[in-house]
N, C-alpha and C positions, 0 to 999 in steps of 0.2 A: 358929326363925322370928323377923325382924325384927319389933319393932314393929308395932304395925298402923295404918295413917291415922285418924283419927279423924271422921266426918263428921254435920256434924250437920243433919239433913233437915229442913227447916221446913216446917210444913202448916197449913194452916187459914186465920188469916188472918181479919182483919174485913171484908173485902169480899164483892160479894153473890155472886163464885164461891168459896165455902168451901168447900162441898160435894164442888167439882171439885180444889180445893186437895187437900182429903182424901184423896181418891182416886188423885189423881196421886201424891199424897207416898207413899202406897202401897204403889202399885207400883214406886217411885224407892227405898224404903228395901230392896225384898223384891230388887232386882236387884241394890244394891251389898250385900247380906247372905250374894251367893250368889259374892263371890268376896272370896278368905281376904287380899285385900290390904286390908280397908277393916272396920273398925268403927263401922256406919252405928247413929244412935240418934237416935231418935224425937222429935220436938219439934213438939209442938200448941200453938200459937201464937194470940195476941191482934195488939196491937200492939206487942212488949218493947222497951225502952229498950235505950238503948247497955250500960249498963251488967246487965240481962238476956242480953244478946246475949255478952259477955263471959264472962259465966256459963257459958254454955255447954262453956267449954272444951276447943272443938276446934280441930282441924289445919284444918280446910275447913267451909264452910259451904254448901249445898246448898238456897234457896230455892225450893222449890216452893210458890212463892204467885199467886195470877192476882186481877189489879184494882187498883185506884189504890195503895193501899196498898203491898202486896205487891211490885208490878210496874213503881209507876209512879216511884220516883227514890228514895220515902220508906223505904223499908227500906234500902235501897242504899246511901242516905245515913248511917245507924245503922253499918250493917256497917265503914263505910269511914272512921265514926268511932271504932267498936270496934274499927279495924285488923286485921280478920278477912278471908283470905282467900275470895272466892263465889265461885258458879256463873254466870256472866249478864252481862247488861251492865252498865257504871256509872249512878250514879246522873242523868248528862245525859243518856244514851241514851237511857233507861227513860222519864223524863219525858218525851220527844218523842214517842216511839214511842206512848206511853197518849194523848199530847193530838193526836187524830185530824187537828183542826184544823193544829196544827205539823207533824205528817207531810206533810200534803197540802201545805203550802206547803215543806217540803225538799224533798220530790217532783219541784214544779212547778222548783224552781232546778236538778234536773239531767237535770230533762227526760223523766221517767216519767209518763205520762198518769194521770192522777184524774178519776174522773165529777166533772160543774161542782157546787157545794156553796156553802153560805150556811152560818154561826152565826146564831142565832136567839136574840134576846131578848124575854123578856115586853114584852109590848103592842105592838109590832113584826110587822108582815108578813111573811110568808115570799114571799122573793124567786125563787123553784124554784116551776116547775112543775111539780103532778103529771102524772103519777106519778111520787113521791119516795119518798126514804126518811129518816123519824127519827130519830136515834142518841142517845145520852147522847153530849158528846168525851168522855170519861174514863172506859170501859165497855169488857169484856171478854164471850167469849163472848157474843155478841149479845143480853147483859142492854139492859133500854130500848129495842130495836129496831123499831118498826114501819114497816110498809111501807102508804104511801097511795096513794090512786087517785083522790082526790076530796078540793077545798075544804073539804067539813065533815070528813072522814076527817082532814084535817092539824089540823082544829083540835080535834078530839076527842083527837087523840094528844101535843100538845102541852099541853093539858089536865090530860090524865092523866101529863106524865111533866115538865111546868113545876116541880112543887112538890118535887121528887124529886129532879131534875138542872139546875139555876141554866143551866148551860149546854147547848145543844144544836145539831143539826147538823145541818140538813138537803141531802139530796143528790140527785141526778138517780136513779130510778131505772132501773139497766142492763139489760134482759129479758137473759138468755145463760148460758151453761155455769161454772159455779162452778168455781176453779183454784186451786189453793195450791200453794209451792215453799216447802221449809222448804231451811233451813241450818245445819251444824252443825260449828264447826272447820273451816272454809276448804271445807267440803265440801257444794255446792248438790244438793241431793237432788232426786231425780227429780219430778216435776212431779203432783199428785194431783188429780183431779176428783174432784167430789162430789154426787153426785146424791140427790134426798132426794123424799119423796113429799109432801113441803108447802109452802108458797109459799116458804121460804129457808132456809137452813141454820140455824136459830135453835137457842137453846139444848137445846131438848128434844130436836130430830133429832141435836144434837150427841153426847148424853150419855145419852139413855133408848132412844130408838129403835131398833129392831133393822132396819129396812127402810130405812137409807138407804148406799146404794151407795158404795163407793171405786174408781174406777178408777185405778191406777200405768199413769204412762205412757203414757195415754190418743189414741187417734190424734185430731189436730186439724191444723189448714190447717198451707199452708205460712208456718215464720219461726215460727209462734205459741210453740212452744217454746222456740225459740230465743231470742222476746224478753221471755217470762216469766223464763226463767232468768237472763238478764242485767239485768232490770228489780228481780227480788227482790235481786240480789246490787248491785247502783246503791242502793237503797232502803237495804237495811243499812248498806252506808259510808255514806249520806247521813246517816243517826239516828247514827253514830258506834257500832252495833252489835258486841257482841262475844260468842260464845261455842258460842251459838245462837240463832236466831229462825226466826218464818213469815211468809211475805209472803203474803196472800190477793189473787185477781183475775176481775173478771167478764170475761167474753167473750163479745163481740158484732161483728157483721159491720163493724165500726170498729176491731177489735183489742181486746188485753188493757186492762182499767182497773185499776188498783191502788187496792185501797180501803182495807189496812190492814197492819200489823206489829205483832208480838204477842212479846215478848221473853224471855217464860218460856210457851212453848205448854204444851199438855197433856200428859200423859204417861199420859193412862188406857187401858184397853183399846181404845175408841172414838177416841183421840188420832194425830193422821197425822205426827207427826215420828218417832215411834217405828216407825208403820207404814212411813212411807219408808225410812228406817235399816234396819228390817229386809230390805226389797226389794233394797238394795246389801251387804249381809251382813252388818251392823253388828246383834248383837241387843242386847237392852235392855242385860241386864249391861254390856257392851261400848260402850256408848253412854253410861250415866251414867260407868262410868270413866271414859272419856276425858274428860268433861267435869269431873270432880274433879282428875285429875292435872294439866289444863291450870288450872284457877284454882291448883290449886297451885304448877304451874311457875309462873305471871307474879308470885306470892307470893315465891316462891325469886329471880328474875331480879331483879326491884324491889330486894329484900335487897343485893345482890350490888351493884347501880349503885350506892345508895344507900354502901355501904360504899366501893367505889371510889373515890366523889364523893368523902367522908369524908376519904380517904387520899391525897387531893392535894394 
């Protein structure tokens, strides 16, 4: 037997999805474990330096990290100064995609609808009517999320999440059917609703929950499909997306709104990129390889220009 890839699975993470970090890395290390091409090992992570990252000593690098850190350009950036091939987007992707606020204005340039939205600064008005919603920009897994109804409700949650998060976001909120299309390798997976039995898809119905619904494929009006799937795959080129990602969307008798893109989704039991994947035959094993081999190929291809450049 040839050698075997080396990969090294990052988990943990200082941001405040660790936990789901954890989980996902997981499952991401027990799926490339389970086929003989790949030498996947373990790495619980902080924030490591370039030269940590180095350390490592592998063929490929595998960041299963969710949150600013992890997710949002800052690791990316290490990586790509440790000249280590990853998983994911680069490091300008990543940062738009985390800064909610930058999404929504590449959005608006190619033309994907956004419920209307304000940044919110201390001592400053909130310019949204409720019913709105709160957000941290630079939050995953619906950490910082509230949903208000009322004047004192926006100032109570701004309140509580001002000292926490310098920036914030408030947005129009959309009443309608919760929709997500992930992507993975040129391939727009089928389209997943998400039904939960509390006022929104928040972190706990995400990851603890056992009672909130996934429909694959779910029947919806006419076009609605058709222009989630084209709207998440618009959204991706827009951030300069590569690898994989999720594009989330409420739906309402106005059509799909795009609210956000997530560039290292989940990978847990409870996690829908893996579930869609599975829906079109793609099982997990089969799913992180291909996503190693391809950071590997563009590692190999870069080599190759780089060498030709050279020899001109």
């Amino acid at each position: 037997m040839t050698d075997r890839i080396e990969v090294a699975v990052l988990r943990g993470g200082p941001d405040a999805e660790r936990e789901v970090s954890l989980a996902s890395g997981a499952r991401v290390l027990a799926a490339l474990r389970r086929d003989p091409r790949f030498k996947a090992n373990d790495h619980v992570i902080d924030r490591p330096d370039r030269d940590e990252l180095i350390a490592l000593g592998a063929d490929v690098v595998f960041p299963v990290l969710h949150g600013p850190f992890g997710e949002g350009g800052e690791l990316q950036q290490r990586l790509e100064a440790a000249d280590l091939p990853y998983v994911g987007s680069g490091p300008e992707a990543s940062r738009l995609a985390m800064d909610k606020h930058a999404t929504k204005l590449a959005c608006e340039e190619v033309g994907v609808a956004t419920a209307p939205w304000a940044t919110l600064t201390a001592g400053e008005p909130c310019p949204i009517t409720p019913p709105l919603v709160i957000k941290p920009i630079a939050e995953g897994s619906s950490v910082g999320v509230r949903i208000c109804r009322t004047p004192e409700e926006v100032a109570s949650a701004r309140a509580e999440l001002q000292d926490r998060y310098p920036e914030l976001m408030a947005e129009s909120f959309i009443d309608g059917r919760e929709l997500t299309v992930g992507i993975v390798l040129d391939r727009i997976l089928p389209v997943i609703e998400i039904r939960t039995t509390v006022d929104f898809y928040d972190y706990e119905a995400k990851y603890e929950r056992d009672d909130t619904d996934y429909l694959i494929d779910p029947e919806l009006p006419e076009g609605v499909r058709e222009t989630c799937l084209a709207h998440a795959r618009t959204t991706f080129d827009a951030l300069g997306c590569r690898d994989l990602a999720r594009v989330d969307f409420m739906l309402d008798e106005h059509g799909p709104w795009m609210l956000e893109a997530n560039t290292m989704p989940g990978f847990t039991d409870h996690s829908l990129i893996p579930m869609a994947a599975r829906h079109v035959g793609l099982d997990m094993t089969q799913l992180c390889a291909e996503l190693v081999l391809s950071a590997l190929e563009r590692r190999n291809a870069t080599s190759h220009q780089n060498r030709t450049t050279s020899n001109r």
